[in-house]
C-alpha angles and dihedrals in degrees: 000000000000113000127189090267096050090049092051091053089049092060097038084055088045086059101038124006093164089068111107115252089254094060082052092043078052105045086049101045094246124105116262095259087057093050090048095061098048092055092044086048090053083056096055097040098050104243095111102048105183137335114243149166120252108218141183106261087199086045095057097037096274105118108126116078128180129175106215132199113217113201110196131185086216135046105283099202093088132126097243093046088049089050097052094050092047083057088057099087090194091063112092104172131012129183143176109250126194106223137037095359148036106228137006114218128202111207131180120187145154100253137006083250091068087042086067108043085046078058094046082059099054086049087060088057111112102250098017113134110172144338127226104205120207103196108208106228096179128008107205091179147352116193139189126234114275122224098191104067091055130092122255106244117036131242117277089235085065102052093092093025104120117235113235 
C-alpha cells in the first residue's frame, strides 16, 4: 500500500508541506511529475488526510488543555453524539475508549473558565453522565505520526480498519 518512497515523501511533507513538488521529487530521487502523483495518490487514497498549519496553542489564546473522560448511560459512537462534540469548537479530538469511561475528550481553551463552561456543553449531550477532567500542566512535547519507523505493507487486520 505504502512503499519507501511513499513514505519518504510522507515525512518530507510532515516537515515541510509548504516544499514544490520538485524540491520533494528531489529530495526522493523521482522528477517532479512523478512526485506529484504520488502525493496526489496518497490524497485519493486516504493516506494524506488534509494539509494543515501547526500552531502554538499558548501563542493564539489556547493555553489551557485538558484530556477528559466522558461516562454515558448510553453508546456514545453515534451520529448524533459525534455531531454534538463536533459543535463544541474547544474539542479538538474525541474518541471512543474501552473501560471506565465512554469517550475521552481532548479540549483546549483561554482560561479554566472557558474550560467549564466547554464542560458544562458535553453535560448537555443526550447520554452523557459525568466527565473526569486531566488538566495539562506542562506539554513537553506533541508529535506527528511518523511514517518512517513503520513497515512497509500493513497488517492484514488493517486493511478494513476506517481511518479517523
Amino acid at each position: 500500500m505504502v512503499d519507501d518512497i511513499d513514505r519518504a515523501l510522507l515525512a518530507h511533507l510532515q516537515h515541510d508541506a509548504t516544499q514544490s513538488y520538485a524540491a520533494l521529487a528531489k529530495a526522493v530521487g523521482l522528477s517532479a511529475g512523478s512526485a506529484h502523483d504520488r502525493v496526489r495518490k496518497l490524497r485519493e487514497r486516504g493516506v494524506i488526510r488534509r494539509t494543515t498549519v501547526d500552531v502554538s496553542p499558548v501563542l493564539v489564546g489556547r493555553g489551557v488543555s485538558a484530556f477528559v473522560m466522558v461516562s454515558a448511560d448510553s453508546w456514545m459512537g453515534d451520529v448524533p453524539t459525534r455531531d454534538a462534540l463536533a459543535a463544541i469548537p474547544e474539542i479538538q479530538e474525541a474518541h471512543i475508549i474501552a473501560g471506565a469511561a465512554s469517550l475521552l475528550v481532548k479540549i483546549r481553551t483561554a482560561t479554566t473558565e472557558d474550560l467549564q463552561a466547554a464542560l458544562r456543553r458535553i453535560f448537555g449531550i443526550d447520554g452523557v453522565t459525568g466527565t473526569q477532567a486531566m488538566v495539562v500542566l506542562e506539554t513537553f512535547f506533541e508529535r506527528s505520526v511518523s511514517v518512517l519507523d513503520q513497515p512497509s505493507e500493513p497488517h492484514p487486520a488493517d486493511a478494513d480498519a476506517p481511518l479517523r
